[in-house]
LUMVEXDREN-776094 format. One record per residue (C-alpha): x, y, z. Coordinates in steps of 0.1 Angstrom, whole numbers, padded with zeros to 4 digits, always signed. Example, Ala and Ser with C-alpha at 12.3 -4.5 7.8 and 13.67 -1.06 7.14 Angstrom:
# LUMVEXDREN-776094
+0123-0045+0078+0137-0011+0071
***
This chain:
# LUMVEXDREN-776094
+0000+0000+0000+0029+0021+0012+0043+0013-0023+0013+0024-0043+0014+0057-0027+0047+0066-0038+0042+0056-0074+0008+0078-0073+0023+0109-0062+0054+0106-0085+0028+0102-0111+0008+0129-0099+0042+0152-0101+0050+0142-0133+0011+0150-0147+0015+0185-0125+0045+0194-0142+0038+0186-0173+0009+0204-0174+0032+0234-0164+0054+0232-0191+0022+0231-0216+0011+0262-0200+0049+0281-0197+0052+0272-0238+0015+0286-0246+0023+0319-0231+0054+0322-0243+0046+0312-0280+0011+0329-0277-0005+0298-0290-0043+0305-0292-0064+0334-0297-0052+0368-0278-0085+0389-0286-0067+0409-0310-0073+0422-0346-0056+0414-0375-0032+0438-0395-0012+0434-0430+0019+0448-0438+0040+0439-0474+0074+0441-0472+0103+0439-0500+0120+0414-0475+0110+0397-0444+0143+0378-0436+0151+0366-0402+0114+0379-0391+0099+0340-0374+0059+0339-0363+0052+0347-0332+0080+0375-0330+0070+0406-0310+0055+0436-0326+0059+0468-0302+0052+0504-0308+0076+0531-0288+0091+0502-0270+0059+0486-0259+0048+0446-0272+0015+0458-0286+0009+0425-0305+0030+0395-0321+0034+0381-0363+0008+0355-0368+0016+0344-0401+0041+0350-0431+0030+0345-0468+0043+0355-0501+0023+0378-0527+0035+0392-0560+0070+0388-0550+0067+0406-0513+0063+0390-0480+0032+0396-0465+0027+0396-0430-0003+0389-0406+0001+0413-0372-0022+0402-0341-0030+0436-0325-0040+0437-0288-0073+0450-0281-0071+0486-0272-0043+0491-0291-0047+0512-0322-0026+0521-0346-0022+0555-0365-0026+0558-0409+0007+0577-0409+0025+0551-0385+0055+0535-0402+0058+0498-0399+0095+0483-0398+0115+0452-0394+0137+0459-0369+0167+0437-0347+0177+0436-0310+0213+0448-0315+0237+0430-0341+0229+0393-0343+0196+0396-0323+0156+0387-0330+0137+0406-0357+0105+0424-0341+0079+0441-0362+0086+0477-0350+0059+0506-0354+0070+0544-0353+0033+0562-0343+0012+0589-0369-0008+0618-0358-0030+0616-0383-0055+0612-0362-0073+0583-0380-0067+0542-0371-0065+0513-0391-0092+0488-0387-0099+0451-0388-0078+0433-0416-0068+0462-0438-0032+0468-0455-0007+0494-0435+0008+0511-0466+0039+0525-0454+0067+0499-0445+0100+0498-0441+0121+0464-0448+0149+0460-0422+0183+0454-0434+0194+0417-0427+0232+0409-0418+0236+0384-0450+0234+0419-0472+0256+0441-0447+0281+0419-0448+0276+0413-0490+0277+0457-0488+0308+0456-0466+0321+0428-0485+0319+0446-0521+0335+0478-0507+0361+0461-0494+0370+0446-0527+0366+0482-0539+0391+0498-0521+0413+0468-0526+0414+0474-0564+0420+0511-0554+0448+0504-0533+0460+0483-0561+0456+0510-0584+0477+0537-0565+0502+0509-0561+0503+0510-0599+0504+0543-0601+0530+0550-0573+0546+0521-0574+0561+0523-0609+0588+0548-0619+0567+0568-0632+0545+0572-0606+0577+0579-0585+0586+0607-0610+0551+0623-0611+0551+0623-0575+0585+0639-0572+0567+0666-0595+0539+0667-0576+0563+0676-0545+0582+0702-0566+0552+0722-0574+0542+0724-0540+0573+0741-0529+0572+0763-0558+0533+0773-0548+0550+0777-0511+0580+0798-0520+0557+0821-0548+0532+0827-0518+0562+0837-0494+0572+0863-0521+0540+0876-0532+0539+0884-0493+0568+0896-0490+0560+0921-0515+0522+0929-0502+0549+0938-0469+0567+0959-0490+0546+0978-0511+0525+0984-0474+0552+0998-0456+0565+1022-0490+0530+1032-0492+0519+1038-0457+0517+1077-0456+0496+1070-0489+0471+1050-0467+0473+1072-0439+0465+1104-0459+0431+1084-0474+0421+1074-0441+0425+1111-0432+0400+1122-0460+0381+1091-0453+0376+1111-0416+0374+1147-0426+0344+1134-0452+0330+1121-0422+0332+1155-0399+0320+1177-0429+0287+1155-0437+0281+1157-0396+0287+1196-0402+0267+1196-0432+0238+1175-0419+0219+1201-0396+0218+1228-0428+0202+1200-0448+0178+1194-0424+0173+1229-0423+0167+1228-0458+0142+1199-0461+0120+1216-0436+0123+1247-0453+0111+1224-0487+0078+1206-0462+0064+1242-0453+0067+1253-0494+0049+1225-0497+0023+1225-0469+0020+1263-0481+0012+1252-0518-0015+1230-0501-0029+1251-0483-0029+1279-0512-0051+1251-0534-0073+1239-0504-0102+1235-0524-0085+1216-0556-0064+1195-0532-0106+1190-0517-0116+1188-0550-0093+1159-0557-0098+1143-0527-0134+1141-0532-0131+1125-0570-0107+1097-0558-0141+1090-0530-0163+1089-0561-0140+1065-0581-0140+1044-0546-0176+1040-0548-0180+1033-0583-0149+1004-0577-0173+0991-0550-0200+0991-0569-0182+0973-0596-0170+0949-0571-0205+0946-0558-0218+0937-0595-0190+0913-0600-0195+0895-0564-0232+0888-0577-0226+0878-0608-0198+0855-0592-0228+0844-0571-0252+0841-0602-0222+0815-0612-0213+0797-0582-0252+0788-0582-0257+0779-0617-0277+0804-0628-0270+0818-0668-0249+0799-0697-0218+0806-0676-0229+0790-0646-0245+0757-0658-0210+0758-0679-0189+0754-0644-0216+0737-0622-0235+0711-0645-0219+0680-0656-0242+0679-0683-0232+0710-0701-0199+0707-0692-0196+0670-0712-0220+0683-0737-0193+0714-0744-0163+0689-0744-0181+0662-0766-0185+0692-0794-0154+0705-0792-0140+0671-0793-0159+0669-0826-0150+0704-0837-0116+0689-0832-0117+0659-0848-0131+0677-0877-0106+0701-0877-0080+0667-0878-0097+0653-0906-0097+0683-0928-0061+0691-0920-0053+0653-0932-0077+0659-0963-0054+0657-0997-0065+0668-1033-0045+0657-1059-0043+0672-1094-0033+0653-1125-0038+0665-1156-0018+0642-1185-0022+0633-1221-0014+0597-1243-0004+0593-1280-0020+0563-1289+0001+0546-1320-0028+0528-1332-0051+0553-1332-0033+0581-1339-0044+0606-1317-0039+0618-1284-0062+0603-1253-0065+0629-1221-0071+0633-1187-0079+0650-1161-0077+0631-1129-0088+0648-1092-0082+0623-1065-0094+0632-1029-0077+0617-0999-0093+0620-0964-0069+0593-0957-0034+0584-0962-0047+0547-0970-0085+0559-0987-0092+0578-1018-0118+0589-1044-0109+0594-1081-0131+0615-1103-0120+0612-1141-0127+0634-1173-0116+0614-1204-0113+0628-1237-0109+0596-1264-0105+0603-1299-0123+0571-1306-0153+0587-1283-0177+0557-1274-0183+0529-1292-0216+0512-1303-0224+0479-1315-0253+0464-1334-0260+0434-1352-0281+0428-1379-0295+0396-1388-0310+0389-1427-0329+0356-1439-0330+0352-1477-0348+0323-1494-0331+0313-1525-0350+0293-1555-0353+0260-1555-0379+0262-1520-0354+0250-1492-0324+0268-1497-0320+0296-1470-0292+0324-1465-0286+0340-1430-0264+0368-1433-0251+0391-1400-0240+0425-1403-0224+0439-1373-0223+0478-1372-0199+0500-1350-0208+0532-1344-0187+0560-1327-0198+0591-1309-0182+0620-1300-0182+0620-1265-0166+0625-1234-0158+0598-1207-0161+0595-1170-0145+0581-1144-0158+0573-1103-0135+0551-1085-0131+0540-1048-0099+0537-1039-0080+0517-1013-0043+0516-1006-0020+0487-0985+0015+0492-0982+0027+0497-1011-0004+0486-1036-0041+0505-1041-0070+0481-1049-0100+0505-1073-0133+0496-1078-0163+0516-1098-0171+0531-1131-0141+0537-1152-0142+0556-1189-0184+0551-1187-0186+0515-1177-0179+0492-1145-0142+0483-1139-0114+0480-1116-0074+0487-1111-0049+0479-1090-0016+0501-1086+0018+0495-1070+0044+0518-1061+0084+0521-1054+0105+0544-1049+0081+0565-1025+0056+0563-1056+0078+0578-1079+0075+0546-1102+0035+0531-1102+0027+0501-1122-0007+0505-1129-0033+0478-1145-0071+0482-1157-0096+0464-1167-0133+0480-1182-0160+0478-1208-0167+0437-1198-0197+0435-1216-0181+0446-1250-0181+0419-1277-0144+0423-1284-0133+0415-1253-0124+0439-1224-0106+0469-1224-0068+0461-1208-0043+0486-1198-0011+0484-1189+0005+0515-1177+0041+0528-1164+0045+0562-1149+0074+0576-1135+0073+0610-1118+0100+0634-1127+0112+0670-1114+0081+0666-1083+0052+0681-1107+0059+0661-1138+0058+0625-1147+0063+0605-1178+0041+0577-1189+0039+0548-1215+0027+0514-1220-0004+0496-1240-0042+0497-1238-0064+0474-1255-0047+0448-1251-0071+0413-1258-0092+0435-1283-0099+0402-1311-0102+0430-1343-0068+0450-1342-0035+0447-1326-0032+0468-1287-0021+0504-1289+0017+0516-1272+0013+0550-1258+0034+0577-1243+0027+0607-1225+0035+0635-1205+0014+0649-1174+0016+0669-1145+0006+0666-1109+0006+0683-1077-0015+0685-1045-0035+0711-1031-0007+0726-1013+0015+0733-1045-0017+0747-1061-0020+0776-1032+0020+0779-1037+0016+0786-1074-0015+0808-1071+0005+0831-1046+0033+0834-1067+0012+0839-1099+0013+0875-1114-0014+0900-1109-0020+0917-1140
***
């Protein structure tokens, strides 16, 4: 029995104080929930800062680091904040150390803003502490640095040369010295030949002095002589001087009047009353205002970037044997978008077919001739041109009527467009085939150009005609440019 008591109350110690050591390792880890709030702070680095480590404001534990995560490349750390403990918008929140090698603490300079974080927001301004890995990496680098400049004035001085220049250096110092010792020397000098010369200024210097403090009561004299002339003037022109006087109180009023009349209509304004006043106070207006201007503007844009182009140019066609012109007006609203009106003159005008058809029946009954007769008639006319033009890079796709009938073209450029290759195709529904042309123009001088090449190229009834021509072009720029500088007669 005696035995049994002993092994119960060593038992009994060992269950007390293990229960002690449970409760000595809770408090000091703070394991469980304090009744605090939670805080966030993001910091560049959080090394060496472990959970659980204190945080304390002005020397005071005011709370302990819950957790540690990362988050886009920062650490972010959970504070546990006593209760009653606030902290201030303009605190600053730092990681700090106890001494050299000691713990890292949370540390939290106080704000006077006025204003307190609450529950589970971000404190904004932090401050990463400085761990001893990158101190000693800093005072690691410099001390390579001033190795390699140690080793660099051992170059320098070490060398004969660097012996020699110093040896210079030395002699110039003592040359400075001994010039400075006879430059003052000779200040000595010239200051002891020239002493009664010094003394005799100072003595003017003085009697300057005692003839302005002789002088100065006449003067005085004088001015008050000049304030009675004047007070006598005055008082000679009382009623002018009144007269005056009373003007300048008239002029006050009005200028308060005026500034009464511009305080109400700044009143007017301030309320919203008149154009002005909905103008400053009411979004509406005010957006209204901006979207048309920001029309006005764009308009303005657009017809700044607007380009008229002027070509006027004329073909010698070798099978026809005349001339074939043009004039051409192309309007660009857009470096990449055009419009192409055309006036053609053809010597071949327009062309008309017809067919006629004749049935003859011969003798004996049964024998029939068909005959066709196909007419082509020409007309003196001029031709017309509407294209929609659209540029990529280097090439422009057309598309519209072209010489009176549907058609398109494509061009391509080099050279900044002073060469264009052009082809066209119009006049599909003719019965000798389309009208093909194949064009080179090359752009000479900046107004002129020179082109050649064949049209009519898959016509079935004759061969395709060469041309060549000459033309000139210029936008609407070099039009205002030549009208300025035209003669007036």
């Amino acid at each position: 029995m005696k035995s049994f008591k002993t092994e119960t109350y060593v038992g009994l110690f060992v269950l007390v104080g293990f229960l002690i050591f449970i409760w000595g390792t809770m408090q000091i880890t703070n394991i469980g929930d304090d009744g605090g709030y939670e805080l966030y702070a993001v910091f560049d680095n959080a090394a060496g800062l472990d959970i659980n480590a204190p945080v304390r404001m002005v020397g005071v534990n005011v709370g302990r680091v819950k957790g540690i995560d990362i988050t886009e490349r920062k650490a972010r750390v959970v504070l546990i904040i006593d209760e009653g403990r606030r902290i201030d918008r303009e605190a600053v929140v730092s990681i700090r150390s106890q001494g050299i090698l000691g713990d890292k603490f949370v540390g939290i300079s106080p704000g006077n803003s006025g204003e307190y974080y609450k529950k589970e927001e971000v404190i904004t301004d932090t401050r990463a502490g400085t761990d001893l890995d990158s101190l000693m990496d800093s005072l690691q680098t410099a001390g390579t640095d001033l190795s390699a400049i140690l080793s660099s004035l051992r170059k320098v001085i070490g060398t004969e040369e660097g012996e020699r220049s110093m040896t210079d250096i030395l002699q110039n110092t003592r040359s400075l010295t001994a010039n400075l010792d006879r430059l003052t020397s000779k200040l000595n000098t010239m200051t002891s030949e020239n002493r009664e010369d010094i003394r005799a200024v100072i003595a003017n210097i003085k009697q300057v002095s005692e003839d302005l403090r002789d002088d100065l009561p006449r003067l005085t004299e004088k001015f008050e002589g000049a304030a009675d002339q004047v007070s006598s003037v005055l008082s000679d022109n009382r009623e002018g001087v009144k007269e005056t006087v009373e003007q300048i109180r008239r002029d006050a009023e009005l200028l308060e009047e005026t500034l009464e009349s511009v305080r109400i209509i700044a009143k007017r304004i301030e309320d919203g009353e008149g154009t002005v006043g909905k103008l400053i106070n009411e979004d509406e207006t005010y957006t209204s205002l901006n979207e048309t201007l920001g029309s006005l503007n764009k308009a303005m844009k657009k017809s700044e970037q607007l380009q008229v182009l002027v070509d006027i140019h004329g073909n010698y066609l070798s099978e026809v044997g005349g001339t074939k012109g043009y004039m051409v007006l192309d309007i660009k609203p857009t470096p990449d978008k055009f419009y192409r009106l055309e006036i053609i003159d053809d010597p071949e005008g327009r062309n008309t077919w017809s067919n006629t058809t004749t049935t003859t029946t011969d003798t004996p009954p049964g024998d029939t001739v068909t005959t066709v007769e196909e007419e082509v008639k020409y007309e003196d006319k001029l031709k017309f041109s509407l294209e929609l033009g659209r540029r990529y890079y280097d090439t422009a796709f057309r598309l519209g009527y072209i010489e009176s009938s549907f058609g398109f073209g494509v061009d391509h450029f080099w050279s900044d467009d002073d060469l264009r290759l052009s082809l066209d195709v119009w006049d599909m529904a003719r019965d000798v085939n389309p009208q093909v042309r194949i064009a080179a123009s090359f752009r000479i001088l900046d107004f002129f150009h020179i082109d050649f090449g064949a049209e009519d190229l898959v016509n079935n009834d004759r061969d395709p005609s060469l041309f060549i021509g000459l033309g000139l072009a210029f936008v609407d720029e070099d039009l205002k440019y030549i009208l300025a500088k035209a003669p007036i007669p």
